[in-house]
C-alpha positions in Angstrom: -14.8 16.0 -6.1 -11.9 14.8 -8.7 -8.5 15.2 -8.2 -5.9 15.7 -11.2 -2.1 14.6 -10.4 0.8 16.0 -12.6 4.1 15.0 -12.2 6.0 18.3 -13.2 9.4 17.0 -12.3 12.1 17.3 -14.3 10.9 19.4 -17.1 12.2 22.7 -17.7 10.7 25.8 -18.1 7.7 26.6 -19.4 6.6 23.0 -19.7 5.1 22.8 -16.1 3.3 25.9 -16.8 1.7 25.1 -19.8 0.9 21.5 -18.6 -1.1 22.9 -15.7 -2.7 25.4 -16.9 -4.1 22.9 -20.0 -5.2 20.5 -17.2 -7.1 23.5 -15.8 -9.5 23.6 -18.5 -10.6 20.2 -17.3 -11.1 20.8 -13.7 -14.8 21.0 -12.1 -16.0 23.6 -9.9 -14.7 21.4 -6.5 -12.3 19.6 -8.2 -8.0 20.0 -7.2 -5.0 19.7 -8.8 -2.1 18.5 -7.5 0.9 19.2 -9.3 4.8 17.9 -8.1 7.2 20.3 -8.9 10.8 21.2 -8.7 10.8 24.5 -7.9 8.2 27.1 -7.1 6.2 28.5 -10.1 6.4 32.2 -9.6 5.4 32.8 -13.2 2.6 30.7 -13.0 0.5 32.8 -10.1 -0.4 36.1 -11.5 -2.0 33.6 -13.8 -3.6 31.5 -11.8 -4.9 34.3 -10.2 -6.0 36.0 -13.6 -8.0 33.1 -14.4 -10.0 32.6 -10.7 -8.1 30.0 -9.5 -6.6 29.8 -5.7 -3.5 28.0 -4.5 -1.4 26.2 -2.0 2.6 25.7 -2.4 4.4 23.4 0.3 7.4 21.6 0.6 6.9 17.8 0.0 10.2 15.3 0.6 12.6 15.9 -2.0 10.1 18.3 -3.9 7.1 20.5 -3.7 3.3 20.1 -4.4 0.9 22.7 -5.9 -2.7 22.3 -5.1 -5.0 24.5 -7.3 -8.9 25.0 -7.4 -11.2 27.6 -8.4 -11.9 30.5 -5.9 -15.3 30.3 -4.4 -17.6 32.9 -5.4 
């Protein structure tokens, strides 16, 4: 099990969204990724979900941090 860290912060919309779901591509069946983020990626679910992936949002200090992986069969 891998984990892939993004650091999202900062960048403007649709940057973060595009940089995830690239790093996607390269994620194993039990692998995460964990992506800081300034604000919640509404956009990005629908996607996620589209694609088989599942996901946790929470609040993290001065930011957030979305975990993604792939939906178990």
């Amino acid at each position: 099990m891998a984990q892939v860290e993004l650091d999202n912060r900062g960048l403007m919309p649709p940057e973060p969204m595009v940089r995830i779901l690239s790093a996607l591509a390269t994620l194993g069946d039990d692998d995460d990724l964990v992506a800081l983020m300034d604000r919640e990626p509404m956009l990005l679910y629908p996607e996620l979900e589209r694609r088989g992936f599942v996901w946790t949002f929470a609040e993290a200090g001065d930011g957030y941090v979305l975990t993604i992986r792939k939906a178990s069969p």
